[in-house]
C-alpha positions in Angstrom: -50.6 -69.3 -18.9 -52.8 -69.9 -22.5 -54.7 -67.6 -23.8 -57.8 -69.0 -23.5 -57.3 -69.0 -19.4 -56.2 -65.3 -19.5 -59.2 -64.5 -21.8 -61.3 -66.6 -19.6 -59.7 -64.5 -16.5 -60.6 -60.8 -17.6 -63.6 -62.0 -18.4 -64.3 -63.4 -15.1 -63.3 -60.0 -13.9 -65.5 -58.0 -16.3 -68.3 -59.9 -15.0 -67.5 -58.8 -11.5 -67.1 -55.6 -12.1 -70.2 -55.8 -13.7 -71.9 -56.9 -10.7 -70.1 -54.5 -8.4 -71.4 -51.1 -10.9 -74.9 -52.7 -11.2 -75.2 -53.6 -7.4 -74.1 -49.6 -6.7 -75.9 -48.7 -9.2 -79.2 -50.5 -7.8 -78.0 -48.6 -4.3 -77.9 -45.4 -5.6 -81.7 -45.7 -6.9 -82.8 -47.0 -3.7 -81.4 -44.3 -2.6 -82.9 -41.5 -4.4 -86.1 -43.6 -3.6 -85.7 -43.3 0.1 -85.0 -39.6 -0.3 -88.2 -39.2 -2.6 -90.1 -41.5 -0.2 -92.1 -42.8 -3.2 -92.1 -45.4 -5.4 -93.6 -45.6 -9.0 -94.0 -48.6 -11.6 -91.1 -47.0 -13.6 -88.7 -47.7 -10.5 -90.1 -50.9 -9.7 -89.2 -51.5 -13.7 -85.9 -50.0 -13.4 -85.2 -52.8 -10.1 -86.2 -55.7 -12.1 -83.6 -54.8 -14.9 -81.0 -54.6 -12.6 -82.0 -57.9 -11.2 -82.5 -59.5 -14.0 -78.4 -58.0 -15.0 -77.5 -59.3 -12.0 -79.1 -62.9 -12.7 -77.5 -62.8 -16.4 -74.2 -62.1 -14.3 -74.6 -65.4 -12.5 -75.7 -67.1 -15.1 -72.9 -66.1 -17.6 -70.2 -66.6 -14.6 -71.5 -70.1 -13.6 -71.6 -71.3 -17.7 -75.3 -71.9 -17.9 -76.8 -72.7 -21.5 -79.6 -70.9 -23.2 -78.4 -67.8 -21.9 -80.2 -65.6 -24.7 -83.0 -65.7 -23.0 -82.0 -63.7 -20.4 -80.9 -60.4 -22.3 -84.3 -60.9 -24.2 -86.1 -60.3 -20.8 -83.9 -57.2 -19.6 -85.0 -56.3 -23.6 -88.4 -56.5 -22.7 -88.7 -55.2 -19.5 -86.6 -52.1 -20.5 -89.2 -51.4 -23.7 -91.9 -52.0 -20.8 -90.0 -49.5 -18.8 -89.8 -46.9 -21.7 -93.4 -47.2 -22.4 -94.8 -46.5 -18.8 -92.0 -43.3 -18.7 -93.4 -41.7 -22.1 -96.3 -41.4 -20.5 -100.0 -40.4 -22.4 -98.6 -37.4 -24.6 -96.4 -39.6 -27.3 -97.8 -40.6 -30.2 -99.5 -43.6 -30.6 -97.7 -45.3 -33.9 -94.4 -44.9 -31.6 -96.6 -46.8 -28.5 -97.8 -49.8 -31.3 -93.9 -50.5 -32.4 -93.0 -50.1 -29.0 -95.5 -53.1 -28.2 -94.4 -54.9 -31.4 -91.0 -55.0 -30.3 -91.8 -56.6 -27.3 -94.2 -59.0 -28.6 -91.6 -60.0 -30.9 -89.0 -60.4 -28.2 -91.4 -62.4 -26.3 -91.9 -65.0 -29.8 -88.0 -65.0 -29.9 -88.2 -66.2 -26.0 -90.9 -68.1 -26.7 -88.8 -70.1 -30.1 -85.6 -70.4 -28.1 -87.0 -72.5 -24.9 -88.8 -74.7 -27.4 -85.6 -75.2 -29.1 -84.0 -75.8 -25.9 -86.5 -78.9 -24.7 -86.2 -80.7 -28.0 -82.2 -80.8 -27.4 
């Protein structure tokens, strides 16, 4: 066996397991959500990243290009995420960077697909 197909093998079994701790991990909060019986934006938020992992697993596992994109959007959610959970009591400077991050995550999104339909 080369190296490149036992390098390409653990990583195929990275990306599993992966999937498999991200899939319980998604469990577990819908569990605690049951037990809570309530839902609020920051677990709706907290779902969508672990889709979107789980979409970046697929994605990675199946070769696709342009994959950058995807860790951008788990980026942005996550900031999005941290924003709604720090709630109206932080301080405002920390809120603007917050945003600025994101907006500049979204112009690095917005660069890369352009890049990608002039290939």
């Amino acid at each position: 066996m080369s190296i490149k197909r036992l390098i390409d093998a653990v990583e195929k079994i990275f990306l599993a397991l992966i999937a498999c701790f991200t899939v319980v991990a998604m469990g577990q909060e819908i569990w605690v959500l049951i037990e809570n019986r309530r839902v609020a934006l920051q677990d709706l938020l907290l779902m969508f990243i672990y889709a979107e992992v789980l979409g970046m697993l697929g994605a990675f596992y199946v070769r696709q290009r342009n994959l950058i994109i995807l860790p951008l959007f788990i980026a942005m959610t996550a900031l999005s995420r941290l924003i709604v959970l720090q709630g109206k009591d932080s301080d405002p400077i920390v809120l603007l960077y917050e945003a600025g991050a994101i907006l500049l995550i979204a112009l690095a999104c917005w660069v890369t697909s352009r890049m990608r339909t002039e290939e």
